[in-house]
GURORO-348577 format. One record per atom (N, C-alpha, C): residue in three letters; atom name; x, y, z. Coordinates in Angstrom, 1 decimal, decimal comma. Example, Ala and Ser with C-alpha at 12.3 -4.5 7.8 and 13.67 -1.06 7.14 Angstrom:
<recs>
<rec r="ALA" a="N" east="13,2" north="-5,7" up="7,8"/>
<rec r="ALA" a="CA" east="12,3" north="-4,5" up="7,8"/>
<rec r="ALA" a="C" east="13,2" north="-3,3" up="7,8"/>
<rec r="SER" a="N" east="12,8" north="-2,2" up="7,1"/>
<rec r="SER" a="CA" east="13,7" north="-1,1" up="7,1"/>
<rec r="SER" a="C" east="12,9" north="0,0" up="7,9"/>
</recs>
This chain:
<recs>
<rec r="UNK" a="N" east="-69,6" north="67,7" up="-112,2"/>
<rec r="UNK" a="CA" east="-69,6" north="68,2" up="-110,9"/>
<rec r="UNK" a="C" east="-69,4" north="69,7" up="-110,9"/>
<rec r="UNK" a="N" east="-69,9" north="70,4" up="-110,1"/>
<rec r="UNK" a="CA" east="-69,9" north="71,8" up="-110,2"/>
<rec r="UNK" a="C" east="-68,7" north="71,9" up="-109,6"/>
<rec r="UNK" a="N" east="-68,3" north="73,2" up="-110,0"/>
<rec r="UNK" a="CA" east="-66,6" north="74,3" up="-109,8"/>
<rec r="UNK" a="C" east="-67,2" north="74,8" up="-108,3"/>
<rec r="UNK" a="N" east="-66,3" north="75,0" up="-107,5"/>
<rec r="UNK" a="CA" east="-66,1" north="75,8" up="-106,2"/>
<rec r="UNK" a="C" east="-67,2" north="75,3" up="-105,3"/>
<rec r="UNK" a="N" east="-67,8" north="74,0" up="-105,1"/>
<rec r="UNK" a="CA" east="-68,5" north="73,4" up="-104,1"/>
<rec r="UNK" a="C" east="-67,9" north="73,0" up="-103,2"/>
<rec r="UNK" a="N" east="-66,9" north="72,6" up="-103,2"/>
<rec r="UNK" a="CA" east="-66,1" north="71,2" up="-102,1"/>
<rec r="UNK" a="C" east="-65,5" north="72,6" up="-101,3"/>
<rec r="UNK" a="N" east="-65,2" north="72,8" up="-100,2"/>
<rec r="UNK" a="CA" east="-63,8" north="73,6" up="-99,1"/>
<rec r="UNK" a="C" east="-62,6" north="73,1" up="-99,8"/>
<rec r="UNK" a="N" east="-61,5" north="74,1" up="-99,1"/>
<rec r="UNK" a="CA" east="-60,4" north="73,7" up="-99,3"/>
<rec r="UNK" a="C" east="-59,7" north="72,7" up="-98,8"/>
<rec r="UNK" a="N" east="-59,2" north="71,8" up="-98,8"/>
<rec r="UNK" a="CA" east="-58,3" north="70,6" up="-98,5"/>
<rec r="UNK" a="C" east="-56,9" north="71,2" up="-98,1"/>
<rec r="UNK" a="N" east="-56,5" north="71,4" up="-97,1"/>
<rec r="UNK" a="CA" east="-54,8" north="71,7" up="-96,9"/>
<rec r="UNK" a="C" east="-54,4" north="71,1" up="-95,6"/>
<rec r="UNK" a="N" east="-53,1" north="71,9" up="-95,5"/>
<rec r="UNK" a="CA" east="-52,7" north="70,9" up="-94,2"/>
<rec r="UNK" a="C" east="-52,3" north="71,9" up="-92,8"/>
<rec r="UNK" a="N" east="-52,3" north="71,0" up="-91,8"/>
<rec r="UNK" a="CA" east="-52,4" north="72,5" up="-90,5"/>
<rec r="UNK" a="C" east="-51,8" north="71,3" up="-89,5"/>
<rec r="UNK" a="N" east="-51,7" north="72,3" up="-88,7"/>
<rec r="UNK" a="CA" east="-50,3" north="71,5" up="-87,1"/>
<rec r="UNK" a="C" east="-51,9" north="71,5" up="-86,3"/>
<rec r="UNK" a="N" east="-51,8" north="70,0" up="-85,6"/>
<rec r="UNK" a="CA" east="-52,8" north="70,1" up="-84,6"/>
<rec r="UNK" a="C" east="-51,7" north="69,5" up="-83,3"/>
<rec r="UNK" a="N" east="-51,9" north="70,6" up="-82,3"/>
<rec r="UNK" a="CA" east="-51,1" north="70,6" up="-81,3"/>
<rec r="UNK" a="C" east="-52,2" north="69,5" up="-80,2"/>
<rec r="UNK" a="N" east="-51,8" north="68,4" up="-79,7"/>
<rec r="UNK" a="CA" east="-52,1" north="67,6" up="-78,9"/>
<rec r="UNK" a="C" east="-52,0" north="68,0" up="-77,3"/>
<rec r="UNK" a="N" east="-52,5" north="67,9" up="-76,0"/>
<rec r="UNK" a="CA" east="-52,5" north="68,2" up="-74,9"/>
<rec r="UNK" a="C" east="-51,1" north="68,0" up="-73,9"/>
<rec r="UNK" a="N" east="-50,4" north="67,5" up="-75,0"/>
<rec r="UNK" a="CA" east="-49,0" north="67,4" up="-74,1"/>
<rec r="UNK" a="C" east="-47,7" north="68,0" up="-74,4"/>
<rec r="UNK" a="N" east="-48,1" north="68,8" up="-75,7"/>
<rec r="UNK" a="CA" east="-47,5" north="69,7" up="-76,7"/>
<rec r="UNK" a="C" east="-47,2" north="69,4" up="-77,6"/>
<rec r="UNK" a="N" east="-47,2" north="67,9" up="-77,8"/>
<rec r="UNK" a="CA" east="-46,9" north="67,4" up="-79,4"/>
<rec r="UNK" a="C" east="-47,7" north="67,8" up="-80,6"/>
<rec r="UNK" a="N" east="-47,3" north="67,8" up="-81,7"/>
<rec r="UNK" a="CA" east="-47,9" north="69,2" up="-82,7"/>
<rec r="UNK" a="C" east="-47,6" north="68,0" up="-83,9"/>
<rec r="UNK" a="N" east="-48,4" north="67,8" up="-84,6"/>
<rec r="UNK" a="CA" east="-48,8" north="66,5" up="-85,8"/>
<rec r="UNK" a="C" east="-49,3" north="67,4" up="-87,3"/>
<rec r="UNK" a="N" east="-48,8" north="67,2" up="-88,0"/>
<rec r="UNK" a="CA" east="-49,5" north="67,6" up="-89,0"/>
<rec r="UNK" a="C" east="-50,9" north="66,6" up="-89,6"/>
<rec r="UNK" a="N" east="-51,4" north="67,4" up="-90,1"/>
<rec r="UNK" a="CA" east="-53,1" north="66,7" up="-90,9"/>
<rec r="UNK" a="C" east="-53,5" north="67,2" up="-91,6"/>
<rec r="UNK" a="N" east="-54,5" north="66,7" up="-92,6"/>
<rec r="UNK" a="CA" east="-54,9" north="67,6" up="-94,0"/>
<rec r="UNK" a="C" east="-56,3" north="67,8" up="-93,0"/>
<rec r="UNK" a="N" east="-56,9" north="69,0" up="-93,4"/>
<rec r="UNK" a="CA" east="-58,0" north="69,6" up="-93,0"/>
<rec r="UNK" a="C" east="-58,6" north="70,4" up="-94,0"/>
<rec r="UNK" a="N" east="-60,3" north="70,8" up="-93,4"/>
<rec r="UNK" a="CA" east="-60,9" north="71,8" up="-94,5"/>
<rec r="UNK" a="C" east="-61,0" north="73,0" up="-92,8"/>
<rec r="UNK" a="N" east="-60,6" north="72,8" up="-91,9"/>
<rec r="UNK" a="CA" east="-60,3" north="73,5" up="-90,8"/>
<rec r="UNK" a="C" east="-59,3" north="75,0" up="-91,0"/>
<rec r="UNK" a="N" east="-59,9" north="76,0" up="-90,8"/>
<rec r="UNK" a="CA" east="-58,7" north="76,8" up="-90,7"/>
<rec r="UNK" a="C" east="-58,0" north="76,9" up="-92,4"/>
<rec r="UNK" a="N" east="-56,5" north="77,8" up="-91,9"/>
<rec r="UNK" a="CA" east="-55,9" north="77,7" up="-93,1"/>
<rec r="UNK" a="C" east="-54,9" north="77,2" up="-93,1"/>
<rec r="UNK" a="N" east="-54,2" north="76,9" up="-94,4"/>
<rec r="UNK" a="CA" east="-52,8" north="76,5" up="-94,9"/>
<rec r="UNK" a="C" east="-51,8" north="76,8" up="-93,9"/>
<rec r="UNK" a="N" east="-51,3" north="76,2" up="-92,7"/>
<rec r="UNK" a="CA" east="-50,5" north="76,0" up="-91,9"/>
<rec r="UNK" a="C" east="-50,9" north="76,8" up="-90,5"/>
<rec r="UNK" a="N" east="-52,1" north="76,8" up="-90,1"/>
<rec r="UNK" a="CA" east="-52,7" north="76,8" up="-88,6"/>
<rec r="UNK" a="C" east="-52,7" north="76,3" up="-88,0"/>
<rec r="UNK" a="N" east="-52,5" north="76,5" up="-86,4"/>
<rec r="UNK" a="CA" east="-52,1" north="75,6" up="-85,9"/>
<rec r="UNK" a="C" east="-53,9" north="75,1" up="-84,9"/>
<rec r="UNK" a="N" east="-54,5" north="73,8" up="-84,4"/>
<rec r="UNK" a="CA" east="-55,6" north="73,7" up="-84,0"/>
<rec r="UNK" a="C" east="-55,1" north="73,2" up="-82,9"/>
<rec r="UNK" a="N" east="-55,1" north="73,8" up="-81,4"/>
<rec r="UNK" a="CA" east="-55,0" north="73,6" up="-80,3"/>
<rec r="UNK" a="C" east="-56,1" north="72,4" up="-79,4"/>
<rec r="UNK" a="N" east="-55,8" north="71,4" up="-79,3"/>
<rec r="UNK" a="CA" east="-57,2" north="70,2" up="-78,8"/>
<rec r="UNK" a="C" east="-57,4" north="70,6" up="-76,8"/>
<rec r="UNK" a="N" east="-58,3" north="70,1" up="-76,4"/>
<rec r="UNK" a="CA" east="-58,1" north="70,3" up="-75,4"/>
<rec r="UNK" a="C" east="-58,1" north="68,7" up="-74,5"/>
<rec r="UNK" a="N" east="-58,6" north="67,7" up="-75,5"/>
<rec r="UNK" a="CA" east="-58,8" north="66,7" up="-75,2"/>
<rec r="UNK" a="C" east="-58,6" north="65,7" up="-77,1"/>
<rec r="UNK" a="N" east="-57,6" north="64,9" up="-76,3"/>
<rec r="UNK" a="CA" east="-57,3" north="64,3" up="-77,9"/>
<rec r="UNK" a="C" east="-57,2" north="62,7" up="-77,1"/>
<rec r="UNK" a="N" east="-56,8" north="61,4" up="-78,5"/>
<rec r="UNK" a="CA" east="-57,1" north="60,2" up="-78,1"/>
<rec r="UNK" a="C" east="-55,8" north="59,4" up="-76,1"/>
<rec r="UNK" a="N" east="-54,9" north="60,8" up="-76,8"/>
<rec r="UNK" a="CA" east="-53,6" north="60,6" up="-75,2"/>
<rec r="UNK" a="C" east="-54,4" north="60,8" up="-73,9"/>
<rec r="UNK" a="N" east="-55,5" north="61,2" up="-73,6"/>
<rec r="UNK" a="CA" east="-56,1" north="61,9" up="-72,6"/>
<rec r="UNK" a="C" east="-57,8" north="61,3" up="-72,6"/>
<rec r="UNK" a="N" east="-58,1" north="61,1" up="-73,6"/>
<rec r="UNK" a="CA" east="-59,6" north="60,9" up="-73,1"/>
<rec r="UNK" a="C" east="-60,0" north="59,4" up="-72,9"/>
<rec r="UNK" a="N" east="-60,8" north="59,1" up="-71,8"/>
<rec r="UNK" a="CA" east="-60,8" north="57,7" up="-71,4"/>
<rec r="UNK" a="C" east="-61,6" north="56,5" up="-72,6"/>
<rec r="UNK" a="N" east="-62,4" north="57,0" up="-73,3"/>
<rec r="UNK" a="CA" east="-63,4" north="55,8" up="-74,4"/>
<rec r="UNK" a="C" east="-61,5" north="55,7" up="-75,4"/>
<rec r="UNK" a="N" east="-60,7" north="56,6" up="-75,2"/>
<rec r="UNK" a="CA" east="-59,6" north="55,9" up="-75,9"/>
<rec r="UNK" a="C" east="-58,1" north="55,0" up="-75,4"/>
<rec r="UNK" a="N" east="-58,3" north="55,6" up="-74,4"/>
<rec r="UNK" a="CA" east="-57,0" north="55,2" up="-73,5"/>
<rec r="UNK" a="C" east="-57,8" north="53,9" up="-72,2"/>
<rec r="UNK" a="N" east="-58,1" north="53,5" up="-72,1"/>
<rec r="UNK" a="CA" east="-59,5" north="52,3" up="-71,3"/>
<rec r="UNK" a="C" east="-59,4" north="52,7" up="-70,0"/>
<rec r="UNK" a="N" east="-59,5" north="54,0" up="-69,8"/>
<rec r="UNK" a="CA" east="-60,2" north="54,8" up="-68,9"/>
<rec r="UNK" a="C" east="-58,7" north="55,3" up="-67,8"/>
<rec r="UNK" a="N" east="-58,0" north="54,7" up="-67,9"/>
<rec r="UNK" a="CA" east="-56,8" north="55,1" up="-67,2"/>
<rec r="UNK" a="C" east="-56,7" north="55,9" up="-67,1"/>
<rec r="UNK" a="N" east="-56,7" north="57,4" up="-67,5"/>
<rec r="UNK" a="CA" east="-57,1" north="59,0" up="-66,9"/>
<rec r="UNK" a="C" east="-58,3" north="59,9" up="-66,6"/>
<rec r="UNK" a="N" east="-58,2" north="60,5" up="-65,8"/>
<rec r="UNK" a="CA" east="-59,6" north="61,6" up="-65,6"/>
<rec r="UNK" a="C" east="-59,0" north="62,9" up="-66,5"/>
<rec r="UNK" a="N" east="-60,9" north="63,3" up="-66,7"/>
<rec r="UNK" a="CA" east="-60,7" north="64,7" up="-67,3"/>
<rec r="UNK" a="C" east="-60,9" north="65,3" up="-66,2"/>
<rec r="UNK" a="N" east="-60,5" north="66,4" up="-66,5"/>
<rec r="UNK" a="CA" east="-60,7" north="67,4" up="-65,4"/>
<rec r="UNK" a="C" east="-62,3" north="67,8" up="-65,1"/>
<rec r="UNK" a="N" east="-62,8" north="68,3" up="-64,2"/>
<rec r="UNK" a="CA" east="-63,6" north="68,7" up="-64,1"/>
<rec r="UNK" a="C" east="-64,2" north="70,5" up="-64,4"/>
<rec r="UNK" a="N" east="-63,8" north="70,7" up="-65,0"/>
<rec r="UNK" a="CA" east="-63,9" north="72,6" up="-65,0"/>
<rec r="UNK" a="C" east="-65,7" north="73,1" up="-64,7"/>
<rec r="UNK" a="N" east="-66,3" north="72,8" up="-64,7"/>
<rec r="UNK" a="CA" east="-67,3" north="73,2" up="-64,7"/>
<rec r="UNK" a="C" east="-68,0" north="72,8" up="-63,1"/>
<rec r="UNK" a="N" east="-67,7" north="72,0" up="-62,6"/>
<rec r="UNK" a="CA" east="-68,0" north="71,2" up="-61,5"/>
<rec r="UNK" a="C" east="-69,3" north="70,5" up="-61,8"/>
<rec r="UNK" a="N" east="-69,5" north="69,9" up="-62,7"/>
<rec r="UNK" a="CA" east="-70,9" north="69,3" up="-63,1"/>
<rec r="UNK" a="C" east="-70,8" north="67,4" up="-62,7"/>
<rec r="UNK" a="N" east="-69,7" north="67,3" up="-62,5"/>
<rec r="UNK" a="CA" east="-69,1" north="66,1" up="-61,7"/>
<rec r="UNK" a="C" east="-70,1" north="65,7" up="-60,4"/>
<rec r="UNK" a="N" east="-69,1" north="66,9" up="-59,6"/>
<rec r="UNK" a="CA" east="-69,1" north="66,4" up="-58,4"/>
<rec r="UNK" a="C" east="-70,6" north="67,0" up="-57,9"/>
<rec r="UNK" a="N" east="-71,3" north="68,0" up="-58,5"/>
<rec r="UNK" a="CA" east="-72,6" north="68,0" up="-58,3"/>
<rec r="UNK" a="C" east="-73,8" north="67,1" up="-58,6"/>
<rec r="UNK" a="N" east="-73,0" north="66,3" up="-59,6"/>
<rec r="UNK" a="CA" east="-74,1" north="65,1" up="-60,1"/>
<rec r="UNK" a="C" east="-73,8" north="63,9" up="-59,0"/>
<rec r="UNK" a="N" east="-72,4" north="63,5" up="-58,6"/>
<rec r="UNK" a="CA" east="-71,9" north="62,7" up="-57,5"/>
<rec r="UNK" a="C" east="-72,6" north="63,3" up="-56,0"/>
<rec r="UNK" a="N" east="-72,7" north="64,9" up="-55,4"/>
<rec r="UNK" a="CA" east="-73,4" north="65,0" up="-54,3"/>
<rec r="UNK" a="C" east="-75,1" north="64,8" up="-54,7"/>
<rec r="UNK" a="N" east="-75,4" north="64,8" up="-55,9"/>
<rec r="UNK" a="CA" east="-76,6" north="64,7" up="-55,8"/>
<rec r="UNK" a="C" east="-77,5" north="63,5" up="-55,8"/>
<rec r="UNK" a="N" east="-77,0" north="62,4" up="-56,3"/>
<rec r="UNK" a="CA" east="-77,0" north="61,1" up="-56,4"/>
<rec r="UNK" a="C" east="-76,3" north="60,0" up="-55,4"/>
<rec r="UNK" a="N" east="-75,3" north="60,5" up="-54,3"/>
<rec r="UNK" a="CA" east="-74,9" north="59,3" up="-53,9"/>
<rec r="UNK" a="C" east="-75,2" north="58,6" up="-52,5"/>
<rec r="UNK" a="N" east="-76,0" north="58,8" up="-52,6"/>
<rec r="UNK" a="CA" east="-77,0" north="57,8" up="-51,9"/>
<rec r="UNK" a="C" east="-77,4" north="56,6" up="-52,4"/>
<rec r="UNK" a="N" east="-77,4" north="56,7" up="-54,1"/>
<rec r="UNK" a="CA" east="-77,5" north="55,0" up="-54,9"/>
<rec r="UNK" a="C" east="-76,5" north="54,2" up="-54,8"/>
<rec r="UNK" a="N" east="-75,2" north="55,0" up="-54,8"/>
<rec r="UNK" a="CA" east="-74,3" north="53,6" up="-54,5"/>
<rec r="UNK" a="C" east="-73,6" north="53,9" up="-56,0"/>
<rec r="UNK" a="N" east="-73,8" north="54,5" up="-56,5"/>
<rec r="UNK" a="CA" east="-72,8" north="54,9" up="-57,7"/>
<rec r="UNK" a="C" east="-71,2" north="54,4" up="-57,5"/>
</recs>
């Protein structure tokens, strides 16, 4: 196997959306950075069975909802 192909393997704080902060090995970043999520498995619905909404920031929601609901969505 060739020398200096693979990234580096280390470990880094990935801070979750409710402030909890986990360690993880990553090729992300460096040797004790912290990765800020904006959406992790506590928050997003295909993980949690839909029990929370994301936010809307972009308003691509509610313009796809005024544009469509007349089908009955």
């Amino acid at each position: 196997m060739k020398k200096d192909t693979h990234p580096e393997y280390h470990s880094i704080d990935v801070k979750m959306t409710d402030g909890t902060v986990i360690q993880m090995k990553s090729t992300w970043g460096a040797e004790g950075d912290t990765l800020a999520l904006d959406i992790d498995p506590t928050v997003h619905p295909a993980w949690n069975g839909g029990t929370s909404r994301l936010l809307d920031t972009g308003g691509r929601v509610s313009k796809f909802k005024k544009k469509y609901e007349g089908l009955g969505f």
